[in-house]
C-alpha positions in Angstrom: -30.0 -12.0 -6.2 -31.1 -8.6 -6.4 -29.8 -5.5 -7.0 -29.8 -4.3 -3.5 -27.5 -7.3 -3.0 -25.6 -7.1 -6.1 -24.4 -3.6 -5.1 -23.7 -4.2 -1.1 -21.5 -6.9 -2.9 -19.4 -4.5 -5.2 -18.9 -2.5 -2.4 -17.7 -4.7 0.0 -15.4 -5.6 -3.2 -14.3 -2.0 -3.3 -14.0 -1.7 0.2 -11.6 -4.8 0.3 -9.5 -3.3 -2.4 -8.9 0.0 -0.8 -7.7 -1.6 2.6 -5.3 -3.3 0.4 -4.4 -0.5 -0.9 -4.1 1.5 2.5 -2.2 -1.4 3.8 0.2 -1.3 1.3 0.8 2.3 1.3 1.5 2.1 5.4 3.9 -0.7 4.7 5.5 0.9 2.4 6.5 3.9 4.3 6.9 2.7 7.7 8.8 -0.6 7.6 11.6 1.5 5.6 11.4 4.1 8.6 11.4 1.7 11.2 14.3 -0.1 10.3 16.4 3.3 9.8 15.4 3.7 13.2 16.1 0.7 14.5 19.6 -0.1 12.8 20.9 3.0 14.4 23.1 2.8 17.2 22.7 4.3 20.3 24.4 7.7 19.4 22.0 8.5 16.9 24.4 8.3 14.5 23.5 6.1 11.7 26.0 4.0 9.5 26.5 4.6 6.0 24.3 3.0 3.6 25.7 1.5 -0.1 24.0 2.9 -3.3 22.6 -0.6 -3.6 21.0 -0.8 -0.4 19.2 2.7 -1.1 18.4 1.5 -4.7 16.7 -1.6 -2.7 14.3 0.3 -0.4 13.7 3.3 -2.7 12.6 0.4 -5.3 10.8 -1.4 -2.4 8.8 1.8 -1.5 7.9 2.5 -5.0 7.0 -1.2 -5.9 4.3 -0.8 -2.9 3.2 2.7 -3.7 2.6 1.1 -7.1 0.4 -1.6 -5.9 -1.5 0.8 -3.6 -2.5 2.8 -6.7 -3.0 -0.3 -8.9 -5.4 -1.9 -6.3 -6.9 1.7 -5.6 -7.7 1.2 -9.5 -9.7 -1.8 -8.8 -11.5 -0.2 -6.0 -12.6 2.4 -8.4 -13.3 0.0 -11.1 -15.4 -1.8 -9.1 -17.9 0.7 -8.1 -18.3 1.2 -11.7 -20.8 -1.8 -12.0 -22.9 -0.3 -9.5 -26.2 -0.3 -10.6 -29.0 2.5 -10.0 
């Protein structure tokens, strides 16, 4: 394979990586929205949430914001075996 190839393939690694990464950082903000918007009642008043249920999402959302930058990681360590 040559290194024409070799590189279009790192990329396409890289590339693969940072959707993941975009992907996860979309989740990770909008399903929590979402269902803050969609367990409230029609008043607009929302119900009261436990200390353990916040713990849960604000975990949640910073488990995924933590896998977007570790896969962003990849992405970049990937396009470090580009060759010139």
């Amino acid at each position: 394979m040559g290194k024409a190839a070799g590189n279009e393939q790192i990329k396409l690694k890289a590339a693969f990586y940072n959707n993941l990464a975009v992907g996860s950082v979309i989740a990770g903000l909008a399903v929590p929205y979402i269902n803050l918007m969609l367990s409230a009642p029609a008043g607009g008043v929302y119900p009261p949430r436990t200390s353990i249920q916040l713990f849960y999402i604000v975990g949640l959302v910073f488990l995924t914001l933590l896998t977007a930058w570790w896969l962003r990681a990849k992405a970049n360590g990937a396009l470090d075996q580009l060759q010139d």
